[in-house]
C-alpha positions in Angstrom: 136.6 127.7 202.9 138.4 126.9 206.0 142.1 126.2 206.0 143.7 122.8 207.4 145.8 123.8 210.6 148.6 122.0 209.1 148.4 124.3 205.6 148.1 127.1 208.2 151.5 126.4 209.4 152.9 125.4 206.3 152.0 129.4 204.9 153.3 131.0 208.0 156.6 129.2 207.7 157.1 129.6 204.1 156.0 133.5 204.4 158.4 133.8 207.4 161.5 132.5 205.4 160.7 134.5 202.6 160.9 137.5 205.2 163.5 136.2 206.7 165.9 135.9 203.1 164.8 139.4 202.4 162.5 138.8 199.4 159.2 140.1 201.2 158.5 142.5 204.0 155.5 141.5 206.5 154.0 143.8 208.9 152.3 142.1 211.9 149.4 143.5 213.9 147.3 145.3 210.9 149.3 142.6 208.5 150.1 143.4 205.1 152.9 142.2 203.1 154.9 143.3 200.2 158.2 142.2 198.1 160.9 143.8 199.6 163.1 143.9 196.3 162.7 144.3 192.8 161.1 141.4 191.0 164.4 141.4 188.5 166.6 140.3 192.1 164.2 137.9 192.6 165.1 134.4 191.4 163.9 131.2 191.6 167.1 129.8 192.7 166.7 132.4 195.9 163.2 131.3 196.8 164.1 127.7 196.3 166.6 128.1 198.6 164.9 130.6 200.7 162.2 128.3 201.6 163.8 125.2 201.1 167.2 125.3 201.7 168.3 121.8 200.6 165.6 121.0 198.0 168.1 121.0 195.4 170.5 118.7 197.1 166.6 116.6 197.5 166.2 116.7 193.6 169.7 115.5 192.9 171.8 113.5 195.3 172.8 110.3 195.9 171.8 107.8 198.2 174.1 108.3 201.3 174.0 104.7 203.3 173.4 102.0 200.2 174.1 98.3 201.4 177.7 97.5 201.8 176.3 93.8 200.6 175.1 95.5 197.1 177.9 95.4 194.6 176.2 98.7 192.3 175.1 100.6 195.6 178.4 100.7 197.3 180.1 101.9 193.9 177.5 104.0 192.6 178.4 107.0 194.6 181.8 108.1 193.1 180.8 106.5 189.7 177.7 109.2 189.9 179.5 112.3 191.7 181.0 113.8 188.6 177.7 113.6 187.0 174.9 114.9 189.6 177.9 117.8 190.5 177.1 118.7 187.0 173.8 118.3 186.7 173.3 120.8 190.0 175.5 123.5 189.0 174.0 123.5 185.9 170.4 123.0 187.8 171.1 125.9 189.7 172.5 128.0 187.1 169.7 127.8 185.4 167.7 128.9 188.4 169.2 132.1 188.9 168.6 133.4 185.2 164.8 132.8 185.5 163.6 135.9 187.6 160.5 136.4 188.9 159.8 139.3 186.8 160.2 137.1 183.5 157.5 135.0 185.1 155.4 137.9 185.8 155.8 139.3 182.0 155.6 135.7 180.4 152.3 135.3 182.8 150.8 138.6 181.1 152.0 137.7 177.9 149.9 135.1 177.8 146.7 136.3 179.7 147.0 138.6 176.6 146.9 136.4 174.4 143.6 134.4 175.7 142.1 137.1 176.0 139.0 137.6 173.8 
């Protein structure tokens, strides 16, 4: 099966900023890559914001120009701020305490139990 250029890129780039944030270790030339850090150090609050840095912020944010003509848009923002500033601490909070390595057991777990 041959890759779209565009999924290509999209691999390199992720793979590159998860080398970059220190969670894998690539080796050019005769390639090869392996996780740099325990799986326990791994959350998925740090790949989330490894390779995408503001998705978060994407998930939960307000909309920053609503119309000045819109009574609800242009008083949404600071009735919602209090709320969503919740909502993404405790979004992110959550994040952190799921580790790759509980995905990796709960996986197995699983595979184990579908297993015939």
């Amino acid at each position: 099966m041959r890759l779209h250029h565009s999924c290509i890129v999209t691999i390199r780039n992720i793979i590159s900023n998860l080398n970059k944030g220190g969670i894998i270790e690539v080796r050019f030339g005769t390639g090869g890559t392996k996780i740099a850090v325990p799986l326990r150090e791994i959350s998925l609050y740090r790949i989330c914001s490894v390779v995408e840095p503001d998705a978060v912020d994407k998930m939960i944010g307000i909309h920053n120009k609503p119309s000045s003509l819109c009574p609800v848009g242009k008083n949404i923002a600071p009735v919602l701020a209090d709320a969503y500033g919740k909502i993404k601490r405790d979004l992110i909070e959550s994040m952190k305490s799921i580790t790759l390595d509980m995905l990796v057991d709960d996986f197995h777990s699983r595979l184990n139990q579908t297993a015939p």
